[in-house]
N, C-alpha and C positions, 0 to 999 in steps of 0.2 A: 323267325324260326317257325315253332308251330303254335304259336299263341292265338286260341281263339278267341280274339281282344274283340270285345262289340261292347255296346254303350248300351247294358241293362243293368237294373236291379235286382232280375230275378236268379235265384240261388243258382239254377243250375245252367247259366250262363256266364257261371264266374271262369275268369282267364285261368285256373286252376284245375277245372274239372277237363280233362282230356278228352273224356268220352260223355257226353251226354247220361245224368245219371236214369233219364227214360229208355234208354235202349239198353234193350233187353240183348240184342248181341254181343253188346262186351266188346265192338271193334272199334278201335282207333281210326278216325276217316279225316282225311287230310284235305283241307281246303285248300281252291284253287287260288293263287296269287291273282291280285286284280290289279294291277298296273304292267303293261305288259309292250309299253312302248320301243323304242331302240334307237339307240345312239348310232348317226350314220356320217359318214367320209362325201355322202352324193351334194350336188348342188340342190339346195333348199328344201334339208331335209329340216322337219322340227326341233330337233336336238342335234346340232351339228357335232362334229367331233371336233374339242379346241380344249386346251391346256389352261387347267385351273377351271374351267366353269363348272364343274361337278363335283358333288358331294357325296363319300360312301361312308352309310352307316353301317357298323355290324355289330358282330358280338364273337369276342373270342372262345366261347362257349359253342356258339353253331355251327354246327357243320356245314349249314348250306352256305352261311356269312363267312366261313372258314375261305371256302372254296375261290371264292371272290381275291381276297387276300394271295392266297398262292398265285391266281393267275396276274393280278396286279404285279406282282414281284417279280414272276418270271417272263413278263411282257416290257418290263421295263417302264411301268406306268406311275409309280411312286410320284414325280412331280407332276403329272397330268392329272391324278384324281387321288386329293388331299382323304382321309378318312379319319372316324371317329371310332371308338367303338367305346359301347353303354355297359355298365356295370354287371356284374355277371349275376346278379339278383333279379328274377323277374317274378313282380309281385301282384296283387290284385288289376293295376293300373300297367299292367307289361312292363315294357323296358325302362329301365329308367337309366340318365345320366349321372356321371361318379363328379362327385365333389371334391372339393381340394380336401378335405378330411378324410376320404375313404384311400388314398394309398395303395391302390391295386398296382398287380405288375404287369408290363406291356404296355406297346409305344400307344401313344392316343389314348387313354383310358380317362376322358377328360369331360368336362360339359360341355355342352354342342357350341361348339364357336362361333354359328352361321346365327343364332337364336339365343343370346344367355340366358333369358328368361325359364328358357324350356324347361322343364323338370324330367320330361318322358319323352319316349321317342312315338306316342300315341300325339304330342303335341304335334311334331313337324304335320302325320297327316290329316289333322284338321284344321292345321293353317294349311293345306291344300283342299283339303274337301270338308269344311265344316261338318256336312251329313254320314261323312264315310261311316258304314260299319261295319267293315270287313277285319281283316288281323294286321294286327300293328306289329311286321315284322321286320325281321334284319335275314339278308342285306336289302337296305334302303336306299337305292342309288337316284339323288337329288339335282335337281337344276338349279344351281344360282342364280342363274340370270331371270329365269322367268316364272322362279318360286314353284317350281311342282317336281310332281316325283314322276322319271321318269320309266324307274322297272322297281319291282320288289319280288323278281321272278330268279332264283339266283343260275338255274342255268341258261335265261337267254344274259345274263348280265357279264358270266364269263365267255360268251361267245361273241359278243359285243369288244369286249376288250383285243380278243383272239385279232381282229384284224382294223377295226373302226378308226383306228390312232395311228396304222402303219404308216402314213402318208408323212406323221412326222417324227417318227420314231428313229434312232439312229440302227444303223444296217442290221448290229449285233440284235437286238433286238426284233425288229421288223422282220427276220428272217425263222421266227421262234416260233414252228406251227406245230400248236395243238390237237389240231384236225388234219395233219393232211387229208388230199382226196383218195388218195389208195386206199385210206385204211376207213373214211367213213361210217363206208355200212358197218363195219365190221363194230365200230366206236357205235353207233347208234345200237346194233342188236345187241352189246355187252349194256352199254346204260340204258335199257328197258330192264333185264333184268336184273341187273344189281341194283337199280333203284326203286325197284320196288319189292324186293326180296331183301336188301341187305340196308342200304341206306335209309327206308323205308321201313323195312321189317325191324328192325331193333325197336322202332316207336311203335309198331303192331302189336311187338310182343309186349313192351315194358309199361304199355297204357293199357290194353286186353282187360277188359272187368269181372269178364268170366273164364274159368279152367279152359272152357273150349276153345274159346277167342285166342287165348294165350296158347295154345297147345298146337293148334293149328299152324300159327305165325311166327314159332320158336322151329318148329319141327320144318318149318319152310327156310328160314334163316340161314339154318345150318346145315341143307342142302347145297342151298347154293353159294355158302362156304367152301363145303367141300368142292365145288366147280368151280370156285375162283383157286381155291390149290392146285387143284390136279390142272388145271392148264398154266399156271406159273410152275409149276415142277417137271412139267413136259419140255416146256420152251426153255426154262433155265436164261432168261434173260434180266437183266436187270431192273427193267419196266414192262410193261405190261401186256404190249405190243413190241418190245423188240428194245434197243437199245438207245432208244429216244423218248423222254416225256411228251404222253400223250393225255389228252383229256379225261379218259378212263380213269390213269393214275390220279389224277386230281381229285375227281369226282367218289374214287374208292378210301381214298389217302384218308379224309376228314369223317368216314366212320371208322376205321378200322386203329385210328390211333386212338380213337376212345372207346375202345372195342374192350382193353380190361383194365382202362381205369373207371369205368363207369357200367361200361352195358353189360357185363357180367353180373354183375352186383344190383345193380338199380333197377336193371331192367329185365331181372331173371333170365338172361341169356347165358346160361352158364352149362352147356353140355360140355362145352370145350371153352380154352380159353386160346388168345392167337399163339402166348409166348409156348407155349406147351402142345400146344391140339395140332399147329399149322404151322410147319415149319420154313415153308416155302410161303408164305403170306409174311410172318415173320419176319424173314431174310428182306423181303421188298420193301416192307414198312420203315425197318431200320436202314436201309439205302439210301430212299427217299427223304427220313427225318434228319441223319448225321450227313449227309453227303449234297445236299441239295438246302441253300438259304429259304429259298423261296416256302421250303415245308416245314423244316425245321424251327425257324425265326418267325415263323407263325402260328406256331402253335403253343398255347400259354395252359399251361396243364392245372392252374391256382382254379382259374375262372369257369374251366371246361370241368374240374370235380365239383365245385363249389355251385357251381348253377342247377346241374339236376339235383342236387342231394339239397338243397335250400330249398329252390323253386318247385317243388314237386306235393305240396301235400295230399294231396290224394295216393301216393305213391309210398310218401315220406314222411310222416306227420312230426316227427319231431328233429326234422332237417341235420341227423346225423352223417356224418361225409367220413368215410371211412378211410383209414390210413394207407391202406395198402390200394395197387402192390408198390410194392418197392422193390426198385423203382420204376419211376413211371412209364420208361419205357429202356430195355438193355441197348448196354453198348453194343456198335455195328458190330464185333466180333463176336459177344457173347452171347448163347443160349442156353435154355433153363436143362438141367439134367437130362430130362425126359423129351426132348426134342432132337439131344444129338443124336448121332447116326454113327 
């Protein structure tokens, strides 16, 4: 996710501290993923595409490790790439793996099976890189066979899925494009800016150390909120591009469903809220969550409140998770008073 996991002692290098307590800008700046390999279909590629040799870690709290999960599911990859996912606590030492004592809910919420020993998911990359000191993040997509990690970059990882396994995948599946080629650009100029306005900006605003930092990146946010409504209320389609899941949805899906059980609240993103402010974002959200396994059966709402409101004390210091809303997110038919029309 966005843990800046590195192996110091000093204070203001803790996996806690979002923003560097020396920077005096107050902004949240997101480091680049450093494994950035790819899984390929070609003859003698380093990490070939084959069933069962790959390990995906996540966390049903992150968005970016969310994003992973959807496309596995609606790719039809569930027996080709087995996954974990680590406890929704991330503490001084990052991620850690759930014990037969902790009882969480959703599938895999288990210790690493590839490693018993492991405690953390800081383990797996230093039984790859001893030296590593970059972020011990989820998703953590693993090689069995030849012990390294092959991405921890979560959008080349879902675009790796999009077609790397076609070759053995049965029709219904192998036929499931993401990306078509029509709509590309169109997919590329939308994920520049909602990833760095909206999927992005929520962590801008909710880590921000200063009014300014925070005021700038809240006031950016909910711009280009407003630009993802008013072109979903224009089109009146049920995705986002048209009447086919596309990678857009995906990639918009896993903030906006934690849009007000969490970043409203946590993350002072609170001009509007989706079930009320955006009724046409709204309408999508709940399409996508009741109407579609692949979003719905992945997203575990215990882990996704329970991580920022624990994990956070710079944010949160006394890791209260508040109860609302209720619920977590309405039924397809229903909307809040002040959104119907």
């Amino acid at each position: 996710m966005n843990n800046v996991s590195i192996r110091s002692d000093k204070k203001e290098d803790k996996i806690t501290n979002w923003v560097d307590p020396k920077d005096k800008s107050g902004e949240f700046k997101r480091q680049v993923s450093q494994f950035r390999s790819q899984i390929s279909s070609e003859p003698g590629a380093e990490f070939p595409a084959e069933k069962d040799r790959y390990h995906l870690y996540v966390s049903y709290a992150c968005p970016w490790a969310h994003r992973t999960l959807i496309v596995r599911k609606l790719k039809g990859l569930e027996e080709f790439i087995p996954f974990t996912s680590v406890h929704w606590h991330m503490g001084e030492k990052g991620w850690r793996f759930s014990t037969s004592s902790d009882n969480e809910p959703g599938e895999n919420v288990t210790a690493d099976p590839l490693h018993p020993d492991f405690t953390h998911l800081r383990d797996v990359y230093f039984s790859v890189e001893p030296e590593y000191s970059g972020r011990f993040t989820v998703p953590t997509l693993y090689d069995k066979k030849q012990k390294k990690i092959v991405s921890n970059e979560s959008s080349e990882i879902i675009r790796m899925f999009y077609t790397a396994f076609d070759h053995l995948l049965p029709e219904q599946y192998k036929k499931v494009d993401l990306l078509p080629e029509n709509l590309k650009q169109q997919i590329d100029e939308t994920n520049e800016w909602t990833y760095n306005e909206i999927n992005n900006g929520v962590y801008k605003s909710g880590f921000a150390t200063t009014q300014e930092a925070y005021e700038k990146n809240v006031t950016t946010l909910f711009k280009s909120l407003d630009r993802a409504e008013e072109h979903l209320a224009k089109n009146a389609n049920p995705f986002y591009f048209g009447d086919k899941i596309t990678e857009i949805d995906v990639r918009l899906y896993t903030t906006i469903i934690r849009f007000d059980p969490v970043y409203v609240q946590h993350f002072k993103c609170n001009i509007r809220d989706i079930r009320s402010g955006y009724p046409a974002l709204h309408k999508w959200l709940r399409n996508l969550y009741w109407n579609s396994a692949a979003f719905g059966e992945t997203t575990e709402f215990t882990h996704i409140k329970k991580h920022y409101t624990k994990s956070h004390p710079q944010i949160n210091p006394f890791g209260i998770t508040p109860v609302g809303p209720v619920p977590d997110i309405l039924p397809v038919e229903e909307e809040v008073v002040a959104a119907r029309k």
